[in-house]
LOKEKOL-514552 format. One record per residue (C-alpha): residue number from 1; residue in one letter; z, x, y. Coordinates in steps of 0.25 Angstrom, whole numbers. Layout:
N
<pt lumfi="NUM" minu="A" z="Z" x="X" y="Y"/>
...
//
This chain:
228
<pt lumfi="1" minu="X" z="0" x="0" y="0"/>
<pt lumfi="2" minu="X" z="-4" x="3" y="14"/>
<pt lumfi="3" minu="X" z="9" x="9" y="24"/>
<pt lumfi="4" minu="X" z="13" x="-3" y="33"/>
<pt lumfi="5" minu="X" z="6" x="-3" y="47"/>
<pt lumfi="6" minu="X" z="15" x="-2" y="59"/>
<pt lumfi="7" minu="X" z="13" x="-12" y="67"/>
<pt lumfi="8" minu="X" z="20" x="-3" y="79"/>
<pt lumfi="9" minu="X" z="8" x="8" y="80"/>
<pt lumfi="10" minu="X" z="-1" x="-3" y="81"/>
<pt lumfi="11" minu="X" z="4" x="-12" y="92"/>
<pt lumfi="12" minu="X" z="-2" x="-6" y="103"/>
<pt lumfi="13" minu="X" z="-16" x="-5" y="97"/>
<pt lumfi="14" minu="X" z="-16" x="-18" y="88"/>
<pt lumfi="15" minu="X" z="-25" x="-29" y="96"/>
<pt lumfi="16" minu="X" z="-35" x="-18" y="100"/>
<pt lumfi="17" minu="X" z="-37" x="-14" y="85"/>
<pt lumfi="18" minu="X" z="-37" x="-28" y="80"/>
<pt lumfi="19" minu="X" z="-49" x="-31" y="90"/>
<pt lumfi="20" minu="X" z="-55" x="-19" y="85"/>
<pt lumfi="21" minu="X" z="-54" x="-25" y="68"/>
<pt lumfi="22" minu="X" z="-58" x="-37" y="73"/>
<pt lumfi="23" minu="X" z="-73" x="-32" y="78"/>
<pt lumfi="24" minu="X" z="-79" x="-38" y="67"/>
<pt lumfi="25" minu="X" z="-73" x="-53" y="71"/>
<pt lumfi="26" minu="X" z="-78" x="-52" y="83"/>
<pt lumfi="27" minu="X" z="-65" x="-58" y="90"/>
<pt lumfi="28" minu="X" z="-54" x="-53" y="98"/>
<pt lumfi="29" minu="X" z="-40" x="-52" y="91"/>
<pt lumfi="30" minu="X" z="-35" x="-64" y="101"/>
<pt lumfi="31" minu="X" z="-45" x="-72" y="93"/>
<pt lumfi="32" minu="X" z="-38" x="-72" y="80"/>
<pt lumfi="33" minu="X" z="-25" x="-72" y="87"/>
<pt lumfi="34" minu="X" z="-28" x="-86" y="93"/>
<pt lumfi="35" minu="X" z="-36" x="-91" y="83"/>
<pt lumfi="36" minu="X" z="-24" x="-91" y="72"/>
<pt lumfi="37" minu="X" z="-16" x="-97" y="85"/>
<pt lumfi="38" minu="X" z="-23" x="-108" y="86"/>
<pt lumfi="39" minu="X" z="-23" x="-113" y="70"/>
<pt lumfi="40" minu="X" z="-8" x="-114" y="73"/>
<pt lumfi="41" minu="X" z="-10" x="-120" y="84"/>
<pt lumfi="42" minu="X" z="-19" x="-131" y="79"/>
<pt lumfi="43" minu="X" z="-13" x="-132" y="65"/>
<pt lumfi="44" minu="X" z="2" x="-137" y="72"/>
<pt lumfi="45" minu="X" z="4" x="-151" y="78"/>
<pt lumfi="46" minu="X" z="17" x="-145" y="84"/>
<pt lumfi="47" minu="X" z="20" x="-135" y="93"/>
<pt lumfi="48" minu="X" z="32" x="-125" y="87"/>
<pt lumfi="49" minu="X" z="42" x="-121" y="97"/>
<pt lumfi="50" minu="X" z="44" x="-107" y="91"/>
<pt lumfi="51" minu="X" z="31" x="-98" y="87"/>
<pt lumfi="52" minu="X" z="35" x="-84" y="80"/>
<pt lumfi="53" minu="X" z="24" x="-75" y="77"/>
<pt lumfi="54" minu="X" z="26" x="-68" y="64"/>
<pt lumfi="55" minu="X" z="21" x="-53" y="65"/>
<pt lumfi="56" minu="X" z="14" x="-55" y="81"/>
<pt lumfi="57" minu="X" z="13" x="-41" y="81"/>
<pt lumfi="58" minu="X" z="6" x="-36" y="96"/>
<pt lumfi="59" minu="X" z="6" x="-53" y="99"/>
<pt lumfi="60" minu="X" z="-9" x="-55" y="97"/>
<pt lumfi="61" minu="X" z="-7" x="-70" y="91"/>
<pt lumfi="62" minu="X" z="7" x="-73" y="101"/>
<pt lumfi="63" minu="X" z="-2" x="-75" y="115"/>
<pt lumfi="64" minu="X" z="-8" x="-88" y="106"/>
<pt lumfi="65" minu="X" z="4" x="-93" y="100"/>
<pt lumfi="66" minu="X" z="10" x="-93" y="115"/>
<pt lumfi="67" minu="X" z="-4" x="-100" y="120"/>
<pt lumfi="68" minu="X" z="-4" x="-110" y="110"/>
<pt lumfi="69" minu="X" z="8" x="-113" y="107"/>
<pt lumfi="70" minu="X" z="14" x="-113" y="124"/>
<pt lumfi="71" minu="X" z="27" x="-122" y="120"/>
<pt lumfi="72" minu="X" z="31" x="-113" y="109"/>
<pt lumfi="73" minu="X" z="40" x="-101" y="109"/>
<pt lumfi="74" minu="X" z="34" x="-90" y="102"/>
<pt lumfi="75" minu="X" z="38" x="-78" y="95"/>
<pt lumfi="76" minu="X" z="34" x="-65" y="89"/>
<pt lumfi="77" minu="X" z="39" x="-57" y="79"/>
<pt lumfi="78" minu="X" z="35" x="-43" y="72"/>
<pt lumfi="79" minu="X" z="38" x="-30" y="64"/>
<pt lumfi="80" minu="X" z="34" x="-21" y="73"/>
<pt lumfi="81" minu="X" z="41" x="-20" y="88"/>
<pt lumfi="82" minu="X" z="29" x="-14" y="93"/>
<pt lumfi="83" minu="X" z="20" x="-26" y="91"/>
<pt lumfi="84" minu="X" z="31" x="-33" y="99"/>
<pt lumfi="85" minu="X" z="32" x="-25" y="111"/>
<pt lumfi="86" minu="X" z="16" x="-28" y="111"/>
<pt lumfi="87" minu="X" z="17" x="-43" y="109"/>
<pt lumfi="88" minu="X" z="28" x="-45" y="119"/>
<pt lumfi="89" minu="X" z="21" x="-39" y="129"/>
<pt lumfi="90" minu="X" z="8" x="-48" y="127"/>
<pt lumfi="91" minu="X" z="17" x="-61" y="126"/>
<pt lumfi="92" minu="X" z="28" x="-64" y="134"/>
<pt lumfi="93" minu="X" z="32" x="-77" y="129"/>
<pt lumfi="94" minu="X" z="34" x="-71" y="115"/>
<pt lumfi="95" minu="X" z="46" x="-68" y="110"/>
<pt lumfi="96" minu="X" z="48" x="-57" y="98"/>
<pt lumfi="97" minu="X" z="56" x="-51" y="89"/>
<pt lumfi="98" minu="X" z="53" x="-41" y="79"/>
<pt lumfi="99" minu="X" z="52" x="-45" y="64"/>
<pt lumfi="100" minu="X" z="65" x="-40" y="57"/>
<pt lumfi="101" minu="X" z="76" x="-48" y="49"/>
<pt lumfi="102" minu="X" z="84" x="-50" y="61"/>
<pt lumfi="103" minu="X" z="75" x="-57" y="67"/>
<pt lumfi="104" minu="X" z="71" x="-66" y="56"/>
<pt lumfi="105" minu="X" z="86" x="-72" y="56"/>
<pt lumfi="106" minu="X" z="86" x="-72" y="70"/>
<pt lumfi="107" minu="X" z="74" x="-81" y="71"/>
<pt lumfi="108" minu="X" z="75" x="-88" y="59"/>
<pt lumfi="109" minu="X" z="70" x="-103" y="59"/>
<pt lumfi="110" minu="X" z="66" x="-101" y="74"/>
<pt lumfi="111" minu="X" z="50" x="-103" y="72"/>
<pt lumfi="112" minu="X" z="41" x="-115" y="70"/>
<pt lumfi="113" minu="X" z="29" x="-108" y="68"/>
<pt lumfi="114" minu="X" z="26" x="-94" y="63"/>
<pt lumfi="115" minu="X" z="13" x="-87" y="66"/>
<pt lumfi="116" minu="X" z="9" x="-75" y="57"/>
<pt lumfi="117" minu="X" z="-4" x="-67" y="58"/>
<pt lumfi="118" minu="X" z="-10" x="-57" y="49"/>
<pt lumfi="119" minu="X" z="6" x="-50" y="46"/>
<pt lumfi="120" minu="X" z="7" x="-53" y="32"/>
<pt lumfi="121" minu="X" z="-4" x="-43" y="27"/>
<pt lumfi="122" minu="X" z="4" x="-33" y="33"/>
<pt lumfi="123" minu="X" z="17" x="-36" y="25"/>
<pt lumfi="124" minu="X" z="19" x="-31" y="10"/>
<pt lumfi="125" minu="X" z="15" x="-42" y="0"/>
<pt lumfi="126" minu="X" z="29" x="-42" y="-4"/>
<pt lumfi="127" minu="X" z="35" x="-42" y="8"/>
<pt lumfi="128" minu="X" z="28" x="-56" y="13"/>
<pt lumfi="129" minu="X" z="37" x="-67" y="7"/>
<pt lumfi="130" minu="X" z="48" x="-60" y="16"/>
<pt lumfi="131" minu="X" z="39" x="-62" y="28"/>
<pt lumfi="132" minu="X" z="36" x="-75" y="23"/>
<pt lumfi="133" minu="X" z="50" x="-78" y="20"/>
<pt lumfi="134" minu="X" z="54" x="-73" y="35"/>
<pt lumfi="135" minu="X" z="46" x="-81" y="41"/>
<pt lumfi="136" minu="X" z="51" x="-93" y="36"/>
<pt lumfi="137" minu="X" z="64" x="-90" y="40"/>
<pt lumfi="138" minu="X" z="59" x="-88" y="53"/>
<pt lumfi="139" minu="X" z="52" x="-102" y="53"/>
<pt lumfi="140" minu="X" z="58" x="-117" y="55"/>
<pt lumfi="141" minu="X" z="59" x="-127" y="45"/>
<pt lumfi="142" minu="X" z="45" x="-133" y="45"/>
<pt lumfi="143" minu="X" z="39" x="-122" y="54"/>
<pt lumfi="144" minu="X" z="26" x="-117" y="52"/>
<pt lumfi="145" minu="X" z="19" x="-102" y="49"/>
<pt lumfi="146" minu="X" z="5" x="-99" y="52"/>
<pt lumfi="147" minu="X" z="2" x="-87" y="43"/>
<pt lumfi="148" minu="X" z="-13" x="-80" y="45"/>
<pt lumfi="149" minu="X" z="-17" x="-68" y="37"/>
<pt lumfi="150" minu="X" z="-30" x="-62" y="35"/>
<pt lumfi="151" minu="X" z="-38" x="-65" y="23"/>
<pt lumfi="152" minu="X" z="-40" x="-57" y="13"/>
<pt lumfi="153" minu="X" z="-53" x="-64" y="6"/>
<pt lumfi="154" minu="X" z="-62" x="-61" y="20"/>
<pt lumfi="155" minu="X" z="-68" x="-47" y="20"/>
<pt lumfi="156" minu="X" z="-68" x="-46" y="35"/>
<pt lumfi="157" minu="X" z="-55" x="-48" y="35"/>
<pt lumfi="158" minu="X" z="-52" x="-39" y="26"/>
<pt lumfi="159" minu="X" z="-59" x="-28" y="32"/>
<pt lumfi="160" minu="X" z="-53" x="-30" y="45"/>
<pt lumfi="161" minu="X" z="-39" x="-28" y="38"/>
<pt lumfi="162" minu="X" z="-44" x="-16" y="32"/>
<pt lumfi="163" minu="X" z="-48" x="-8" y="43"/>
<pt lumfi="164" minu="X" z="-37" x="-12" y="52"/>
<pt lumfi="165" minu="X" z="-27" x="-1" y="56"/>
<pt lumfi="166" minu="X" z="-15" x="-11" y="55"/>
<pt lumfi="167" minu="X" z="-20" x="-17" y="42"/>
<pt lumfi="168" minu="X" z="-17" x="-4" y="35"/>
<pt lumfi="169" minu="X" z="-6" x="-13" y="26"/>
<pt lumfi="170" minu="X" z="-12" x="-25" y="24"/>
<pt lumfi="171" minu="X" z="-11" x="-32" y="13"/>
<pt lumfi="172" minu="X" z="-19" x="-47" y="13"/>
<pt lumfi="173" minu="X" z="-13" x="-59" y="10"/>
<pt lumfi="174" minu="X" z="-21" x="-67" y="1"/>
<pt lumfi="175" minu="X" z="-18" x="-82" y="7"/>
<pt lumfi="176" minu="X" z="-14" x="-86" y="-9"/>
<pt lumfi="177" minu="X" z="-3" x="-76" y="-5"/>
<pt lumfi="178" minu="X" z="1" x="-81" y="9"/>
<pt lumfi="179" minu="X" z="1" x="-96" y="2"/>
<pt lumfi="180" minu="X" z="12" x="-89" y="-7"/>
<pt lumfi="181" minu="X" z="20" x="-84" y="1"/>
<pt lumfi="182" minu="X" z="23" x="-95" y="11"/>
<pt lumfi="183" minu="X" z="25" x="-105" y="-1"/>
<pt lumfi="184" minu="X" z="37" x="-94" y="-5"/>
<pt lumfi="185" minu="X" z="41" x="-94" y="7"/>
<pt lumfi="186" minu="X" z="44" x="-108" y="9"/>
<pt lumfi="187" minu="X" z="32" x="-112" y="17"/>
<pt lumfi="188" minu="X" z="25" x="-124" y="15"/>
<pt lumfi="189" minu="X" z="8" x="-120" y="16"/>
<pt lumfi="190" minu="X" z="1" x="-131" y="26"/>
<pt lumfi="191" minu="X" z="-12" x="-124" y="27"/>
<pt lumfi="192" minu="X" z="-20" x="-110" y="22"/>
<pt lumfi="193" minu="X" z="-33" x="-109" y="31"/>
<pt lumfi="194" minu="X" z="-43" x="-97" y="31"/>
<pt lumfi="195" minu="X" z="-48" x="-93" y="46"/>
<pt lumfi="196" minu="X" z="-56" x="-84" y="54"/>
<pt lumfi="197" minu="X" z="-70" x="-86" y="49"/>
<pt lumfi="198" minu="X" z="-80" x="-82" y="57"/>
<pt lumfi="199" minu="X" z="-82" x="-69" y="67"/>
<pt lumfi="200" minu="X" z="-87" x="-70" y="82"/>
<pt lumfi="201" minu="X" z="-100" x="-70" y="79"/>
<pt lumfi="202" minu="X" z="-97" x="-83" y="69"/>
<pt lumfi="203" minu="X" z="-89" x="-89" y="81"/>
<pt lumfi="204" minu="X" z="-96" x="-102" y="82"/>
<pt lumfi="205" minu="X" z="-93" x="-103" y="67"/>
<pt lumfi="206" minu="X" z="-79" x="-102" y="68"/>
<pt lumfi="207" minu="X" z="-75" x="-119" y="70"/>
<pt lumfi="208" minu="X" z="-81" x="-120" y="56"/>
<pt lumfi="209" minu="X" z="-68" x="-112" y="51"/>
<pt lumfi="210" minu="X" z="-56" x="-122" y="52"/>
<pt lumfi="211" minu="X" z="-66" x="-131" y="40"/>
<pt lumfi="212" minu="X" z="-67" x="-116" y="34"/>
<pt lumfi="213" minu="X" z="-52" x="-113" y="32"/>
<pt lumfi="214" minu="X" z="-51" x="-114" y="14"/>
<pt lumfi="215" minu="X" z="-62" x="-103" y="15"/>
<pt lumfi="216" minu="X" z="-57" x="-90" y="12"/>
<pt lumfi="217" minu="X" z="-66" x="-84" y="20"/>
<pt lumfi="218" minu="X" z="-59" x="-83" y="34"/>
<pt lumfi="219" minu="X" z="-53" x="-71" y="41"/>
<pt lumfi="220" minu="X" z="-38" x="-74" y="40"/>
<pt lumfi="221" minu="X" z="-32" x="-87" y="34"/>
<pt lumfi="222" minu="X" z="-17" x="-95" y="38"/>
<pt lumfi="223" minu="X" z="-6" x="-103" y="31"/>
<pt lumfi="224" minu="X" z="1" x="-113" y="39"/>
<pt lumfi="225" minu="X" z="15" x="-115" y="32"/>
<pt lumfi="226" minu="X" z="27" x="-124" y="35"/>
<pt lumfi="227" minu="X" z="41" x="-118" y="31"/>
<pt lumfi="228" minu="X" z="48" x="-128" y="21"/>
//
């Protein structure tokens, strides 16, 4: 297995190198950022009062949680203080903490909606049930978790991970896996799309994807769960 990255070296250059992996899609990171932003949004009839970003790191997803969601107080949380310093900076609304036990009993039950982007490939296949299992300590009764993740059935995608500097570790989730391990966790599964179809140039394409979401041909996919 691969040495674990550290997020700490990478937080100043982050958003430049993930603009420069993502050439070939034709998009700026924001795009991706915004676009997961908004499945949340549309998929939820209420508004949550307390949004936690699970592994921000540098922020890139938090400006949309705030724009979207202007009546919820949201939060951030990461391994690496670094990423922090970085993402406090670029959202002052925001409030952070860094992901240790401590925290985990401090803000236990304190979220209604918990936001995970592209972190799980960077933990240890047998350390993700504790992840999973923190999280739900860290969600209400009934609240909701919106987990995205890259999927490892589309070649693009996979090359993208590959040749990333940060992506060093990875190890992808295959979404039989990520099904698993929020049923263990006490989660109850309310929908598994796939997303990210079609690159810039297949822009005007791109409507057709919500009626594509059981192909496993998309970018990334997400699970929307419910803690039970």
């Amino acid at each position: 297995m691969h040495s674990k990255v550290d997020f700490d070296k990478h937080a100043e250059s982050y958003e430049k190198q993930l603009t420069e992996d993502l050439k070939f899609f034709g998009e700026e990171s924001k795009y991706f950022a915004e676009y997961k932003v908004r499945i949340v949004k549309e998929c939820l009839k209420n508004t949550p009062k307390r949004i936690l970003e699970y592994g921000c790191g540098i922020g890139m997803n938090l400006q949309y949680l705030v724009e979207y969601f202007p009546d919820s107080n949201v939060h951030g949380c990461d391994i690496s203080a670094n990423s922090i310093d970085v993402a406090s900076k670029n959202n002052s609304s925001v409030e952070f903490f860094l992901l240790e036990d401590s925290a985990i009993q401090k803000y236990k039950e304190s979220f209604d909606l918990i936001f995970i982007s592209n972190v799980f490939h960077h933990i240890e296949p047998q350390l993700r049930i504790k992840a999973v299992l923190n999280i739900n300590l860290l969600l209400k009764q009934g609240g909701n978790v919106f987990f995205f993740e890259h999927n490892p059935f589309n070649p693009v995608t996979r090359h993208i991970v590959n040749t990333c500097v940060w992506d060093t570790d990875a190890i992808l989730l295959k979404p039989k896996e990520s099904l698993e391990l929020f049923e263990s966790g006490s989660f109850m599964i309310i929908r598994k799309h796939y997303t990210l179809y079609f690159p810039a140039f297949l822009k005007f394409l791109r409507p057709l994807e919500k009626s594509l979401f059981f192909l496993p041909l998309g970018g990334q996919y997400y699970i929307w769960a419910e803690k039970i």
